[in-house]
N, C-alpha and C positions, 0 to 999 in steps of 0.2 A: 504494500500500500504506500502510495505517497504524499506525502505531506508539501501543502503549496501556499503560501504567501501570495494574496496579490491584494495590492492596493486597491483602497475604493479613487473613485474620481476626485479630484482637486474640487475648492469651492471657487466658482467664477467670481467671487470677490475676492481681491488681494489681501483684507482684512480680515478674513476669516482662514489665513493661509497659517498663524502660530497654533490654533488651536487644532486646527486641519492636520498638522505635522507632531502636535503635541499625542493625539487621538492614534496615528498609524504609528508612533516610535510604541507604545502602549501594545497596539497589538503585533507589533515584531516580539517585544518581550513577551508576551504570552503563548505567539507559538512557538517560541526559540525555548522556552520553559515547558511547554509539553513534547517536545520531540525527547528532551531529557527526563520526564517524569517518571517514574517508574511506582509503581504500586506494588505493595507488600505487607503482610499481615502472618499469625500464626496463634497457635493454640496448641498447647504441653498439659504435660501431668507434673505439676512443678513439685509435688509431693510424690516424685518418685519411691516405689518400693512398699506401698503402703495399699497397695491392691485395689486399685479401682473395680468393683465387679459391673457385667451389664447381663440382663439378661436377654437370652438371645431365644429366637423362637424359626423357623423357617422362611418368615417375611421378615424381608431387611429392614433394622431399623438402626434409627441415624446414631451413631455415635456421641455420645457427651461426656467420657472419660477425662474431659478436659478442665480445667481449675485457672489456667493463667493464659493469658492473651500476650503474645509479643510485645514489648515496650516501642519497638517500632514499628507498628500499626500505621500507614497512611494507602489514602485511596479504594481501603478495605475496612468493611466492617465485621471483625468477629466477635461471637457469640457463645463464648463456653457453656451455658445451659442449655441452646437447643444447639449448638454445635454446627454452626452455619455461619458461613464465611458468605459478605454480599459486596459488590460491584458497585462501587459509584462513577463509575462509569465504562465504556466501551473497549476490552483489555484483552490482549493476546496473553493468554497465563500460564502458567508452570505449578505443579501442585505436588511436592515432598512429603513421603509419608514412610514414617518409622514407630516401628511398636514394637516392644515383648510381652506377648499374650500368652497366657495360659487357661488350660481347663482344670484346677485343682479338685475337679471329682476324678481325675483320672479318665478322661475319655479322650479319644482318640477320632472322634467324628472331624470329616470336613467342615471348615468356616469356610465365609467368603467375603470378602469385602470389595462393596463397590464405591465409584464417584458419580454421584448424583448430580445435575446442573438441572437447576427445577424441576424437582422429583423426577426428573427422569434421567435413567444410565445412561451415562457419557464412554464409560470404559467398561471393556468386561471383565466381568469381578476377576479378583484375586482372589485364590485359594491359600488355604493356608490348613492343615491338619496335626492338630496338636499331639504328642507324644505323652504320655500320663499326664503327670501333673508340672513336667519343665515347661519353664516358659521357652516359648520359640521364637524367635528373631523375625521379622517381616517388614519388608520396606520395599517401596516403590513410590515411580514417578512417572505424571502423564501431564500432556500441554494439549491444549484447545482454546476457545474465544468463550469470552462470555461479555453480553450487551450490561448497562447499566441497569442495576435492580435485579439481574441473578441475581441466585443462591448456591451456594454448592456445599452439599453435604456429603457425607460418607458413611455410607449402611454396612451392617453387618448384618450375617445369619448362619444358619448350621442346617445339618444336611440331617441332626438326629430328631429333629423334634423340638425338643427344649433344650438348652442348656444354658452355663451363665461361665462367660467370659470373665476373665479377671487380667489389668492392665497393670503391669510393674511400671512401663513406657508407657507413653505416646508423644507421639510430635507431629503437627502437618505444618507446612509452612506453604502459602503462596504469596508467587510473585508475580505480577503482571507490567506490561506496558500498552499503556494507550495503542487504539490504532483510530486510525480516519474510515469512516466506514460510508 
């Protein structure tokens, strides 16, 4: 995509020609500031090791293992209690995702985790099958667009029925940049 500068018309009064050139120096700095803007947000279990559990059912449901939000937060809004990262505006993204999850009843069923962009799957899920009660390492990353006012969540589910997850980790990190759309 390309990003373009172009002046509006001069005013046919000579008089009106500072505030004329006051107005276009304003918007060079405002597009020369979003070609550089970059957006970026995150959401952790800043209380590592302390077990977050979720319960988890067949139908994927959104992850909230989260407690702390990135201190460097801009261009994105996230939401540790519904676990939703939103868009203020129009962004080609990058979405980091690190956990060690366990089943401490000892089961061994396939998980899956997916990314959601307005309830609906953007990726297809990630599996993940747990070994008794160790936690197991899990991380991945995926890029797509999302317009202003998405949402992007991350579901989980299990392949046994019921179960309930429990989180030593978690980390998602996204990073976006504007595009011209």
């Amino acid at each position: 995509m390309r990003f373009e500068y172009v002046p509006l018309p001069p005013p046919q009064d000579i008089n009106g020609m500072p505030v004329y050139v006051q107005n276009e120096l304003q918007r060079i700095a405002r597009f020369i500031g979003g070609l550089s803007e970059v957006h970026e947000s995150g959401m952790y279990l800043s209380s590592a090791g302390t077990g977050a559990t979720m319960a988890l059912t067949t139908t994927p449901t959104t992850i909230t293992a989260f407690d702390t939000v990135n201190s460097y937060e801009e261009g994105l809004i996230a939401n540790t209690t519904a676990g939703t990262f939103t868009f203020l505006s129009t962004s080609r993204f990058k979405l980091a995702f690190s956990a060690s999850i366990s089943d401490h009843g000892g089961g061994s069923s396939e998980h899956f985790i997916g990314v959601y962009l307005n309830n609906t799957l953007i990726q297809p899920t990630h599996s993940i099958t747990f070994t008794g009660s160790a936690y197991t390492q899990m991380s991945f990353m995926i890029q797509n667009t999302a317009q202003a006012g998405d949402v992007i969540t991350l579901r989980m589910s299990t392949t046994s029925g019921t179960d309930t997850a429990t989180f030593a980790s978690i980390d998602v990190d996204v990073e976006g940049k504007p595009i011209d759309i």
